[in-house]
C-alpha positions in Angstrom: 63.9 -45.9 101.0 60.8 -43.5 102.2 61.7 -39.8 102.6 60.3 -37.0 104.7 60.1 -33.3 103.8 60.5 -30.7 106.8 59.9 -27.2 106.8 62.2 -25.1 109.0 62.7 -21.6 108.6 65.0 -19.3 107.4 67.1 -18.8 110.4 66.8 -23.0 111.5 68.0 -23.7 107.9 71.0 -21.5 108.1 72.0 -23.2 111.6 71.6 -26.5 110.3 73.8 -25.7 106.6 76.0 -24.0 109.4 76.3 -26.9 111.8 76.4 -29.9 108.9 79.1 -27.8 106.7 80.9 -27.7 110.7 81.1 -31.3 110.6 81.7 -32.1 106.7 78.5 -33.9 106.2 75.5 -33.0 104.3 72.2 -31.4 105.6 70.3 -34.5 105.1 73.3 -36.6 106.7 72.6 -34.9 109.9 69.0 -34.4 109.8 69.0 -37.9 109.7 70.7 -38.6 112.4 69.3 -36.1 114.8 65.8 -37.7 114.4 67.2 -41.1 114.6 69.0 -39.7 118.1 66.0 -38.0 119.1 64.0 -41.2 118.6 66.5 -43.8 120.1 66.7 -41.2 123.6 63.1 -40.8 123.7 63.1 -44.9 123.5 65.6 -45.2 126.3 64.2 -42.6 129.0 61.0 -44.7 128.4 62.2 -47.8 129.2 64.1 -46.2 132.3 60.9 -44.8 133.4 59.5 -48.0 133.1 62.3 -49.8 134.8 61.9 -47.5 137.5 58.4 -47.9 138.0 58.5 -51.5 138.2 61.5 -51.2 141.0 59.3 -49.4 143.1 56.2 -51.0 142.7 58.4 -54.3 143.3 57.1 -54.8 147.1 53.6 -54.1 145.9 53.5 -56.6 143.1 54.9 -59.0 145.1 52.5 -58.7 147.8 49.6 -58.5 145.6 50.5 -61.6 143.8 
């Protein structure tokens, strides 16, 4: 599997030790996740948006066609 390096600082490192020890996992554990969360939410607000758009351009298109 690929990896990633990130940078954070000292104070974001501490919150993140902090927040993974919190939930017994490990640093890269919940890292992990977080992007993949991040990622899959961005992905779904897209898709609403789009959704959305096509609901209220559904008169238009329909008249257009």
């Amino acid at each position: 599997m690929d990896g990633l390096n990130l940078r954070f600082t000292e104070k974001e490192l501490d919150a993140l030790r902090a927040r993974a020890e919190a939930e017994g996992r490990s640093m890269q554990s919940f890292a992990h996740d977080a992007v993949i969360t991040a990622v899959n939410e961005h992905a779904r607000l897209f898709n609403e948006a789009g959704d959305h758009v096509l609901k209220a351009s559904e008169e238009l298109n329909r008249r257009l066609a």
